[in-house]
Structures are given as structure tokens and as C-alpha cells.
C-alpha positions as semicolon CSV with decimal commas, in nm:
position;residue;x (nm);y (nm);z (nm)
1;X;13,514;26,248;12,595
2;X;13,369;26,239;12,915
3;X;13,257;25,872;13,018
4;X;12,978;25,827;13,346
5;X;13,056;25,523;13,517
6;X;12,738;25,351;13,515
7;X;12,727;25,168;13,813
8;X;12,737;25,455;14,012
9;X;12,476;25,712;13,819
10;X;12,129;25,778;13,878
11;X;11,919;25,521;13,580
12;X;11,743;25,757;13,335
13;X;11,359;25,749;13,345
14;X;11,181;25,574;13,137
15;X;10,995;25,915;13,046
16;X;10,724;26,208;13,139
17;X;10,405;26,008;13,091
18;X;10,463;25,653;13,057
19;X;10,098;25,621;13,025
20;X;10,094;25,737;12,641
21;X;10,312;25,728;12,339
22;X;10,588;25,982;12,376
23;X;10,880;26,063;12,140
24;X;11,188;26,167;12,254
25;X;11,343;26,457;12,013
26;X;11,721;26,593;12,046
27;X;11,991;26,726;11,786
28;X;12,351;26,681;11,689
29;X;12,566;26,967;11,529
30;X;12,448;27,276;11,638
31;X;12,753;27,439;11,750
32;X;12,930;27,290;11,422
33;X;13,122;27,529;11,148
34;X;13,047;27,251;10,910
35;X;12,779;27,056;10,742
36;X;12,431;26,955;10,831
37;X;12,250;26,972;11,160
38;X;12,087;26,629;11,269
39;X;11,765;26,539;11,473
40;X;11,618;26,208;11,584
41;X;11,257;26,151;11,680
42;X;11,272;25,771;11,920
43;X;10,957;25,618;12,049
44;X;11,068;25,346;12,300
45;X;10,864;25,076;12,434
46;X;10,746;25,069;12,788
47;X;10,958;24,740;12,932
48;X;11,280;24,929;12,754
49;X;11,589;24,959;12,994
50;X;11,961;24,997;12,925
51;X;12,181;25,072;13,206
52;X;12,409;25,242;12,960
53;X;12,235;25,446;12,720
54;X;12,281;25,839;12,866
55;X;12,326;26,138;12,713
56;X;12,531;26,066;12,391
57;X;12,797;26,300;12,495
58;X;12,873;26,138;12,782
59;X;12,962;25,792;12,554
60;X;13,240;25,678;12,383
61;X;13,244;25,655;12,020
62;X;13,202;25,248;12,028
63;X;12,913;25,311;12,303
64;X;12,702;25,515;12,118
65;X;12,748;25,244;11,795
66;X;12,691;24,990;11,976
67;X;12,348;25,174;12,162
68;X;12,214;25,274;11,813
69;X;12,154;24,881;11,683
70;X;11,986;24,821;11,993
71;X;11,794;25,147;12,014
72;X;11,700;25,093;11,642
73;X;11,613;24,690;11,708
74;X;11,408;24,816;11,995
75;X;11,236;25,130;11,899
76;X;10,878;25,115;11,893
77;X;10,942;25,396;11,590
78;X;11,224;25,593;11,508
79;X;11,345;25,842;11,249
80;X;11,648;26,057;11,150
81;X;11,621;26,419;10,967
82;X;11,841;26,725;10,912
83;X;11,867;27,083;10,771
84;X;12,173;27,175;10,540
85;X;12,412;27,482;10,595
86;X;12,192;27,679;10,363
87;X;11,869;27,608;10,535
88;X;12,093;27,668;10,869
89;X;12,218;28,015;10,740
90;X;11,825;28,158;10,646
91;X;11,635;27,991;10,947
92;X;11,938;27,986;11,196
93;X;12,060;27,740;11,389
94;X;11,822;27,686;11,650
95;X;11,506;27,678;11,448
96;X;11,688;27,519;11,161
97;X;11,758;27,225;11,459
98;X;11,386;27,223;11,589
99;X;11,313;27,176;11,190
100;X;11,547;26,886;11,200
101;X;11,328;26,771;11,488
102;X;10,983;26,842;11,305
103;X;11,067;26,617;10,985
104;X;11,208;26,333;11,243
105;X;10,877;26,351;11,368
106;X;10,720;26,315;11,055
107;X;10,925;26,046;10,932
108;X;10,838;25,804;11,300
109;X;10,568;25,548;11,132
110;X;10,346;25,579;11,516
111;X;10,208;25,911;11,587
112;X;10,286;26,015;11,927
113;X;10,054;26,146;12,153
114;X;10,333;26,347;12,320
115;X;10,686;26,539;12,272
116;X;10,957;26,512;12,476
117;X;11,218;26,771;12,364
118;X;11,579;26,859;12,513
119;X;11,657;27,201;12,549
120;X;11,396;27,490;12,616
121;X;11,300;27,583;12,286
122;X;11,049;27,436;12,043
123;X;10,772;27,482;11,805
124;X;10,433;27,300;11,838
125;X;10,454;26,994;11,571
126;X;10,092;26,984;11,489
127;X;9,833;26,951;11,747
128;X;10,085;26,727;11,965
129;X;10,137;26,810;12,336
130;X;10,505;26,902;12,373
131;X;10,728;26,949;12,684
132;X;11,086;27,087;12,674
133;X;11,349;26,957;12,915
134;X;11,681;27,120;12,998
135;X;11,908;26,828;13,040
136;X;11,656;26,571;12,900
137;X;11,879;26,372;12,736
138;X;12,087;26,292;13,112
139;X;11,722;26,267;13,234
140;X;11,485;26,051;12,998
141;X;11,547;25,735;12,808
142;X;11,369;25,832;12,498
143;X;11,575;26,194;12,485
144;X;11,894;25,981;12,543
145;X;11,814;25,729;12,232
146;X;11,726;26,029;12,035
147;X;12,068;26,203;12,121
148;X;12,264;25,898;12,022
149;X;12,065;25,833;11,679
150;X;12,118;26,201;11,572
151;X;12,489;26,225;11,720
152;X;12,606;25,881;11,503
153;X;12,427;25,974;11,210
154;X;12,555;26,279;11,183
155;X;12,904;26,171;11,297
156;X;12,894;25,883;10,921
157;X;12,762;26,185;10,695
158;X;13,073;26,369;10,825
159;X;13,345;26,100;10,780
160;X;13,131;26,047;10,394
161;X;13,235;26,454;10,371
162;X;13,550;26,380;10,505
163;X;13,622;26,163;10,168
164;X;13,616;26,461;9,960
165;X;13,775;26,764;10,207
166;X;14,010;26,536;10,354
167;X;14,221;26,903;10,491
168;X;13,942;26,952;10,779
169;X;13,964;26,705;10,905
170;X;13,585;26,638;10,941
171;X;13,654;26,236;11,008
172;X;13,751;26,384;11,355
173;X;13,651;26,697;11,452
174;X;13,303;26,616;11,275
175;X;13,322;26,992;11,194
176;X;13,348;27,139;11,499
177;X;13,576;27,451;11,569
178;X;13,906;27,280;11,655
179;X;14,227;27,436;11,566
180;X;14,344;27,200;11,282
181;X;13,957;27,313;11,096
182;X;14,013;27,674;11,163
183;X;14,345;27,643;11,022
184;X;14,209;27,487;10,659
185;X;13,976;27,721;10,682
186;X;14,211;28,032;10,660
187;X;14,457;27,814;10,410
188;X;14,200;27,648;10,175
189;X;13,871;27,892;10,184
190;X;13,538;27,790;10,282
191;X;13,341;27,447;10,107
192;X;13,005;27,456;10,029
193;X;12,902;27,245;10,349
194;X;13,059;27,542;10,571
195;X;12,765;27,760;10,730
196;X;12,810;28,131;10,664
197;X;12,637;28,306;10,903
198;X;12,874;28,166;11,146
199;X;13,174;28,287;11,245
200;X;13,403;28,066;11,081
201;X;13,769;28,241;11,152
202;X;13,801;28,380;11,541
203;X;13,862;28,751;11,536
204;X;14,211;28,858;11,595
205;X;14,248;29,065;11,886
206;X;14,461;29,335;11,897
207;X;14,634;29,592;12,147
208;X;14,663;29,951;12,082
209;X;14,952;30,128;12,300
210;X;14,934;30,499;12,319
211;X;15,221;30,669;12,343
């Protein structure tokens, strides 16, 4: 885990257009071989500054804890959604993660009156303005609280799972592609929580020597 030191970095904006109300919108779990993907919707309020909140992978597990109380104390509104493997395997996983997104929006009890979204690819939510941001969760505050709400909610419904399929190891690699879950994968079979139209086992490559 790769840590910023905070004295040094640049402080995150505040946002696009601190002039309205604007939710920040990122995801957790996309490049996952296992269970849901998350999305947070965060509407912050305009005095709100925290010299450490960044992008949540750029924080320690104990950071991004200890961020989410005071994001969630703070928050003018925020919500938490997600879309299972199933949903994952028809939609796929990018619009299955900008669905995420669309039911954390519906779930913040203020309406913004503008998106902020990390990454470059997003459907309108209603009528609401939208802008996409590559990077916007190293870049804007709201994107940042967003990226830590998703990332530790996700990261508890995977240690829950863990209870249950203890062999992947999902209290640690959160069900990312790491050896040890490729591994159970090819010994125990797939769960129900694994996403199909992925590639769950790497391809074995092989050499063909002609004689």
C-alpha cells in the first residue's frame, strides 16, 4: 500500500463548482474476481477540509477507517450501493459500477445539482449535470470521500464473505487476483459470489518446439 506523505502533497480541492451542491461518485472492486462491486455518492459541505483524506488507495487500512467516521459525521449527504456478480456478469463491469454509482445517488437524502465522477465513463443520472474526472479522486475532496466510503464498505462485506469461504482468503485479498485466490480457485471450484464472465484462472502458456 502506497502511503502520500501529506505534508508534502498538493491539498485536494474542495471541488468543480463550489458554488452548488455537487456529489462526488467513485467505485471499489472493479478489477475484483470476487463478490460485489461498491459505489459511494458524498456531498461535502463547503468549510470541509482534511489534510489527509486522498485517494483511498493511497491510505492505509486504519486511514481510510478512521476518514469514513469523519466523512460520514461530516457529510452534508452520503450513500453506499452495489451490483452483485450476477448483475456484474449481464451488464459488465463498468456499467454494472456506474449502476453502483446511480443507486448511491439515489439513496443521498439532498439532490445534487451536479456530478462529480472519477474515471471517464458515465451515464446521465436524471437531468443532473455530470462531469467525469480522470484521477478525481487524487484531485477533489468529494471524489476522495466517495473512494474511501465505497473502498471500506466493500472491504467489511468481504471479510463477512470471508466467514463462510475462509480458503480465499477474501479477509485479505478482498477478492482480488492474488496467487493464494487463484490457487482455491483451481482446488475448490468457483462460489456463487465469483463473477463469471471474468477470467478467473490465468491461461497457461505454452511453447511448441518444432523439430
Amino acid at each position: 500500500m502506497i502511503n502520500r506523505d501529506v505534508k508534502n502533497r498538493v491539498p485536494l480541492q474542495y471541488g468543480l463548482k463550489p458554488d452548488c451542491m455537487e456529489a462526488g461518485c467513485d467505485e471499489a472492486g472493479r478489477g475484483c474476481l470476487a463478490g460485489p462491486v461498491f459505489a459511494a455518492a458524498v456531498i461535502l459541505p463547503p468549510d470541509f477540509r482534511n489534510g489527509m483524506l486522498n485517494d483511498s488507495k493511497q491510505l492505509s487500512e486504519s486511514q481510510r477507517n478512521e476518514l469514513r467516521i469523519v466523512i460520514e459525521e461530516k457529510a452534508v449527504s452520503y450513500a453506499v450501493a452495489s451490483c452483485s456478480p450476477d448483475e456484474i456478469d449481464v451488464m459488465n463491469i463498468l456499467w454494472a459500477s456506474v449502476e453502483a454509482m446511480h443507486r448511491a445517488l439515489a439513496g443521498l437524502s439532498t439532490a445534487p445539482e451536479h456530478i462529480l465522477v472519477d474515471g471517464n465513463r458515465f451515464r446521465p443520472y436524471l437531468a443532473i449535470p455530470h462531469t467525469c474526472v480522470i484521477r478525481g479522486d487524487a484531485t477533489y475532496l468529494s471524489i476522495a470521500a466517495a473512494s474511501v466510503l465505497a473502498k471500506t464498505y466493500r472491504d467489511d462485506y468481504m471479510k463477512r464473505l470471508h466467514e463462510d469461504f475462509p480458503e480465499y482468503g477474501w479477509a485479505k485479498n478482498k477478492g482480488y487476483p492474488t496467487a493464494i485466490h487463484r490457487e482455491a480457485i483451481r482446488q475448490q471450484g468457483i462460489t456463487p459470489w465469483h463473477r463469471k464472465s471474468f477470467a478467473l484462472m490465468e491461461r497457461q502458456l505454452t511453447i511448441d518446439f518444432c523439430k
